[in-house]
Z-matrix of the N, CA and C atoms (Angstrom, degrees):
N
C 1 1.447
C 2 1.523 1 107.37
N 3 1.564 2 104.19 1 130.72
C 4 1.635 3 86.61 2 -177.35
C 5 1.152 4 104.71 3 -111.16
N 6 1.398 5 119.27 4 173.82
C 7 1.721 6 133.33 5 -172.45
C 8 1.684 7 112.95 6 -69.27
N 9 1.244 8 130.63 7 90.58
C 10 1.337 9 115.55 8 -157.78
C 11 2.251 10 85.59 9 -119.49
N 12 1.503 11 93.50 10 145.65
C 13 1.570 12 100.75 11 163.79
C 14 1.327 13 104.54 12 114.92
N 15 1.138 14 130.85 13 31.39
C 16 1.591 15 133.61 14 154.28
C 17 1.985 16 94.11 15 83.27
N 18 2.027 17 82.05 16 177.20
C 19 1.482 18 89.37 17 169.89
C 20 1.829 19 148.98 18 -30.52
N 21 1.694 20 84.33 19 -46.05
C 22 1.325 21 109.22 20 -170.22
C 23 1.545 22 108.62 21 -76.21
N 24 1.387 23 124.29 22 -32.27
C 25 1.581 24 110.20 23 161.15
C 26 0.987 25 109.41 24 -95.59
N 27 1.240 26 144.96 25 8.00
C 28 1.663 27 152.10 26 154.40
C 29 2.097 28 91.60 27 -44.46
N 30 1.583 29 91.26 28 -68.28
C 31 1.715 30 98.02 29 -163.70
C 32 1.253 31 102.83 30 -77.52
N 33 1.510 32 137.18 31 -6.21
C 34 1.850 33 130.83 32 158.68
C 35 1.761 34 100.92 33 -66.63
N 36 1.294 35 90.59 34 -28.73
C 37 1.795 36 72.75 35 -158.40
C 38 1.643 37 112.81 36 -88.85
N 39 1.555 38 109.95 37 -20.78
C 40 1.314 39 109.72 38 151.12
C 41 1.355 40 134.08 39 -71.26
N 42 1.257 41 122.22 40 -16.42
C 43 1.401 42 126.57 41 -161.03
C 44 2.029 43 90.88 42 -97.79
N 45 1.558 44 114.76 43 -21.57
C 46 1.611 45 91.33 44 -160.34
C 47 2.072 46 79.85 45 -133.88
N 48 1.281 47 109.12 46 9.58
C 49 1.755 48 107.35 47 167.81
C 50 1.456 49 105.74 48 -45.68
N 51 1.531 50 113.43 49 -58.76
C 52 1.638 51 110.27 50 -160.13
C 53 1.864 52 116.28 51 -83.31
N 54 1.545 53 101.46 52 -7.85
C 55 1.381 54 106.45 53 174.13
C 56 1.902 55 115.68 54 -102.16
N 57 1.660 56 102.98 55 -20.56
C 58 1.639 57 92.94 56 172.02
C 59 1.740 58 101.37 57 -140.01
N 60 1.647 59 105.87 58 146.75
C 61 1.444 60 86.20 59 168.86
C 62 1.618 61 138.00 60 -67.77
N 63 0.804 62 103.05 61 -178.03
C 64 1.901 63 95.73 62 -179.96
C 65 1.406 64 114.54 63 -58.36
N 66 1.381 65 117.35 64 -35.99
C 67 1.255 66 112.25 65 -172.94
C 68 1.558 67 124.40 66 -62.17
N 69 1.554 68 107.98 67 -24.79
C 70 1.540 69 116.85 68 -179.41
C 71 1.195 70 93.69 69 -99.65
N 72 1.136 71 139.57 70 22.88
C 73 1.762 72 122.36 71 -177.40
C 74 1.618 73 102.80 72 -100.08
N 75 1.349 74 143.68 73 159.82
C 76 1.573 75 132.82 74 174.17
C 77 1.579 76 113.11 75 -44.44
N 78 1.007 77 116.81 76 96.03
C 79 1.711 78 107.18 77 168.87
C 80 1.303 79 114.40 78 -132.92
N 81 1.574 80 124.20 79 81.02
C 82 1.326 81 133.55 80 139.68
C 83 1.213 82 125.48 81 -10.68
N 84 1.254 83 125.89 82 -56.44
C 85 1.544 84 143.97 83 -160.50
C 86 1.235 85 98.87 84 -72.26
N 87 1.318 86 113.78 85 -11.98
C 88 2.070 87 109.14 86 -164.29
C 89 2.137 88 99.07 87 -86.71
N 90 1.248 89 94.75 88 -11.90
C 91 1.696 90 97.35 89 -167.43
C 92 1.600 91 101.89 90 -77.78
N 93 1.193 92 115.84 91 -23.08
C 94 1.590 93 128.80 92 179.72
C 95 1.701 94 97.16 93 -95.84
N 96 1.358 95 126.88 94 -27.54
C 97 1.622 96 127.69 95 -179.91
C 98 1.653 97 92.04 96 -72.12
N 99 1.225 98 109.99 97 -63.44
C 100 1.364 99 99.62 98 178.52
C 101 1.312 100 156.05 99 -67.14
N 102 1.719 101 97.03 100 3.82
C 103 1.370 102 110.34 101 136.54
C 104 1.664 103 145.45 102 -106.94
N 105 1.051 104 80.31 103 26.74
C 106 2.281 105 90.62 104 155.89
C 107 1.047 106 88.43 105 -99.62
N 108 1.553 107 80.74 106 153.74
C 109 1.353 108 103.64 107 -149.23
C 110 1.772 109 97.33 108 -106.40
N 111 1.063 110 101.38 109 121.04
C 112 1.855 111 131.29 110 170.43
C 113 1.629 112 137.89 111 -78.45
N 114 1.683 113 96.11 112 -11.23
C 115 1.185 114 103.81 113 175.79
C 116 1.327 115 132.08 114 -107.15
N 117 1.300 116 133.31 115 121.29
C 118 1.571 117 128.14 116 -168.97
C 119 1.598 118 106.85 117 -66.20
N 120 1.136 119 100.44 118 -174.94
C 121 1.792 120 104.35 119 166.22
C 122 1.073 121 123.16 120 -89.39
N 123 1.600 122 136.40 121 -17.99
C 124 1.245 123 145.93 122 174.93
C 125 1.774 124 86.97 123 -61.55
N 126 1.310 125 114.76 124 -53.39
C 127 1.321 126 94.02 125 -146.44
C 128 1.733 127 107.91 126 -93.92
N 129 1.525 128 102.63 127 -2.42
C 130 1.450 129 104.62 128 -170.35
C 131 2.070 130 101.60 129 -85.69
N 132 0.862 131 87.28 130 -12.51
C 133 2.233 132 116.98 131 -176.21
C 134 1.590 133 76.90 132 -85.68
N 135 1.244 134 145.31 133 -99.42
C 136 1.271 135 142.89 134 -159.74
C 137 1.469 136 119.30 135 -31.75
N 138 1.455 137 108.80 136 -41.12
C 139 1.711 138 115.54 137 -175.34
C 140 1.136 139 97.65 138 -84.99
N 141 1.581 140 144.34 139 -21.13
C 142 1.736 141 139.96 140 172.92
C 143 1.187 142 100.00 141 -59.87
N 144 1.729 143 116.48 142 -62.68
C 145 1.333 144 125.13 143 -156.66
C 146 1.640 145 112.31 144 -68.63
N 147 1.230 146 106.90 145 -28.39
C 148 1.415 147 107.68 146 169.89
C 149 1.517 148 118.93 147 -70.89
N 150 1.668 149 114.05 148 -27.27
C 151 1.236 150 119.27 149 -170.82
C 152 1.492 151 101.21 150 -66.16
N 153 1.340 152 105.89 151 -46.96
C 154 1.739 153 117.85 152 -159.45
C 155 1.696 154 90.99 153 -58.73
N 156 1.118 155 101.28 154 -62.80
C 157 2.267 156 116.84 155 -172.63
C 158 1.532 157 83.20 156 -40.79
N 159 1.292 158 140.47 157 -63.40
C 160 1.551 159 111.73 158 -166.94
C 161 1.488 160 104.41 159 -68.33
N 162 1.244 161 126.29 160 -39.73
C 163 1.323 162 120.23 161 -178.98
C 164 1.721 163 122.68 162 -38.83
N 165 1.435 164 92.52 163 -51.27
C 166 1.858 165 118.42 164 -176.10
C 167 1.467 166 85.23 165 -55.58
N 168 1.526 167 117.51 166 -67.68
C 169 1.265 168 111.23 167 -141.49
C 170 1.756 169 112.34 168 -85.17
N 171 1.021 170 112.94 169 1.67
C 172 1.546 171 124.23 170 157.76
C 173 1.372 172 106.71 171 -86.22
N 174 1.355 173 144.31 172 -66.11
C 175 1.322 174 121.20 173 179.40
C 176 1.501 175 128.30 174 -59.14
N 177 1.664 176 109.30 175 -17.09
C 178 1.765 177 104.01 176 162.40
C 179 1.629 178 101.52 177 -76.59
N 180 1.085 179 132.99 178 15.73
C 181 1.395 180 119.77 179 175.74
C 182 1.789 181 123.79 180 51.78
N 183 1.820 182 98.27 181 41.17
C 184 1.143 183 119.37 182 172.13
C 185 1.725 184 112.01 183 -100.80
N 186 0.713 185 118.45 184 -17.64
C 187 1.636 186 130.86 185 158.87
C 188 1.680 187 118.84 186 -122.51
N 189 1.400 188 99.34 187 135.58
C 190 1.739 189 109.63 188 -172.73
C 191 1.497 190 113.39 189 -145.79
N 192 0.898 191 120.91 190 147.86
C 193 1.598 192 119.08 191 155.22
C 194 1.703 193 101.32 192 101.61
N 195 1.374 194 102.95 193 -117.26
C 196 2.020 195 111.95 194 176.80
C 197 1.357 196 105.16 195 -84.64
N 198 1.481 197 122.88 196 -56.86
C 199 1.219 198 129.25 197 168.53
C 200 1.507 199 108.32 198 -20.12
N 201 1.345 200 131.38 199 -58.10
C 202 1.799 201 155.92 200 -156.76
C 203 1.804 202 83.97 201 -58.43
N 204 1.218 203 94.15 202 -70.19
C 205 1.356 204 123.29 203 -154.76
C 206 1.773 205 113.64 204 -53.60
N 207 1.346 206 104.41 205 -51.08
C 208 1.825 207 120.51 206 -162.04
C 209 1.635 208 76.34 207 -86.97
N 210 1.710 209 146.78 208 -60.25
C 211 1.319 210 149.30 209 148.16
C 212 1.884 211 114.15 210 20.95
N 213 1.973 212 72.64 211 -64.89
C 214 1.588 213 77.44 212 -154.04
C 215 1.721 214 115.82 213 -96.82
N 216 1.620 215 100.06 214 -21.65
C 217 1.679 216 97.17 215 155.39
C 218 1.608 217 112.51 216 -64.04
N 219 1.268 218 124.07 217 -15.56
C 220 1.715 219 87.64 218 -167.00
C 221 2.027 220 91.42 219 -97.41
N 222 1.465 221 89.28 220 4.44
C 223 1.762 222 97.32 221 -167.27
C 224 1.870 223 103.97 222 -63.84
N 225 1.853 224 87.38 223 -41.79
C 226 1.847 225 98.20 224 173.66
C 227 0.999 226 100.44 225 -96.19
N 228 1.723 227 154.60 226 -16.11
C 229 1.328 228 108.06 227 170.01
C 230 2.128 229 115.01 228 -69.34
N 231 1.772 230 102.57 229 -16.22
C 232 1.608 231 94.51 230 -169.87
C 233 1.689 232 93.08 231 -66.39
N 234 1.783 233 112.06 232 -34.51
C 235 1.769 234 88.45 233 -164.56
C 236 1.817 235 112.03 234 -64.98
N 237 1.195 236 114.87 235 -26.27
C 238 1.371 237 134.19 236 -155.64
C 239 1.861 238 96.41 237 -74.75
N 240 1.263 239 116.12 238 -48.97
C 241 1.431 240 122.54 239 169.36
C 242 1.767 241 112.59 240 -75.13
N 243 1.126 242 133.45 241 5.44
C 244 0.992 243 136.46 242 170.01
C 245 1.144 244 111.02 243 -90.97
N 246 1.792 245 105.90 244 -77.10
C 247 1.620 246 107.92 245 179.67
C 248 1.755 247 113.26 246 -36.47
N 249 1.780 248 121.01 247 -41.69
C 250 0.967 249 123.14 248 176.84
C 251 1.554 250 132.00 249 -23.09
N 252 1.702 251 83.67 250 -69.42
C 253 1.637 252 133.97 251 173.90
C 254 1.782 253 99.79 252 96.08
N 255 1.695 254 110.69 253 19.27
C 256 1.683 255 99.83 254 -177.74
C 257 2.077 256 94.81 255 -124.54
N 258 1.132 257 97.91 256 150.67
C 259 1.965 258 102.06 257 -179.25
C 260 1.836 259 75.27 258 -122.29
N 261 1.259 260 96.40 259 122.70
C 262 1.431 261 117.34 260 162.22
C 263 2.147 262 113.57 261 -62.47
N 264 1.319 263 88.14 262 -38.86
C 265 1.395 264 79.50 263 -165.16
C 266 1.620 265 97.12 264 -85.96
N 267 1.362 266 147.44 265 5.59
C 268 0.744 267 149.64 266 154.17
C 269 2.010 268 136.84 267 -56.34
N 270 1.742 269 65.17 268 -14.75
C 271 1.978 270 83.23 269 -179.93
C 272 1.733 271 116.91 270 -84.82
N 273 0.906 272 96.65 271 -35.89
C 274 1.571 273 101.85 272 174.76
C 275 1.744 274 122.53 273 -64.88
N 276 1.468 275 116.38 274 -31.28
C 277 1.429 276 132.77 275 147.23
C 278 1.149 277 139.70 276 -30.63
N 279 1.736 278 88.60 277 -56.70
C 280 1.575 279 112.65 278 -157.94
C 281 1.446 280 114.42 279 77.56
N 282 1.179 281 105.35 280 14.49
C 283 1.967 282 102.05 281 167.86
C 284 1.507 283 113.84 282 -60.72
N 285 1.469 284 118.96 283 154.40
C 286 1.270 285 115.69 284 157.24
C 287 1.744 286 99.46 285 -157.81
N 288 1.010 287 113.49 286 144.89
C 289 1.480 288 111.20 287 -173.54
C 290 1.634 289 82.34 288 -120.97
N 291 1.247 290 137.46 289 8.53
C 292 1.105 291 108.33 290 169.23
C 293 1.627 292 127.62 291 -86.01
N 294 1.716 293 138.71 292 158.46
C 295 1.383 294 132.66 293 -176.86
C 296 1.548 295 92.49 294 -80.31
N 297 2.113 296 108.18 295 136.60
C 298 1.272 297 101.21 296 157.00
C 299 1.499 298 118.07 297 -88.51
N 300 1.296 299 122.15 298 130.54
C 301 1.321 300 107.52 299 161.76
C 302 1.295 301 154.52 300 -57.13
């Protein structure tokens, strides 16, 4: 991650580096980091195929109730981070399953 935003967060980020990590320190710049995109195709194919399997398996009336429900939000956040091609929670890690070229 590089130091982006002039002097003045140059001297925030030295003055409070050794008391908080980077991640809680002001970083604007991370909302634009966190959309490059981080996800390969193996894994963006994995979060579809899983989406659809809850899909299937809610309309055979193999899942119901909360199960259905907690199921099927993470069912659209995997399609929603796919089509993207970025996993937000992946930024704080430093994961990327994507190939660099």
């Amino acid at each position: 991650m590089s130091l982006k935003g002039g002097p003045v967060r140059c001297e925030l980020m030295a003055t409070y580096a050794d008391r908080f990590p980077v991640s809680l320190l002001p970083t604007h710049h991370l909302i634009f980091e966190a959309m490059k995109k981080n996800m390969g195709t193996v894994d963006r194919v994995l979060r579809v195929g899983a989406a659809v399997l809850v899909l299937v398996l809610y309309l055979a009336g193999q899942i119901t109730g909360a199960a259905a429900l907690i199921l099927g939000i993470v069912a659209v956040v995997f399609v929603l981070t796919s089509a993207v091609g970025s996993c937000p929670l992946y930024l704080p890690m430093g994961w990327s399953t994507r190939r660099e070229a």
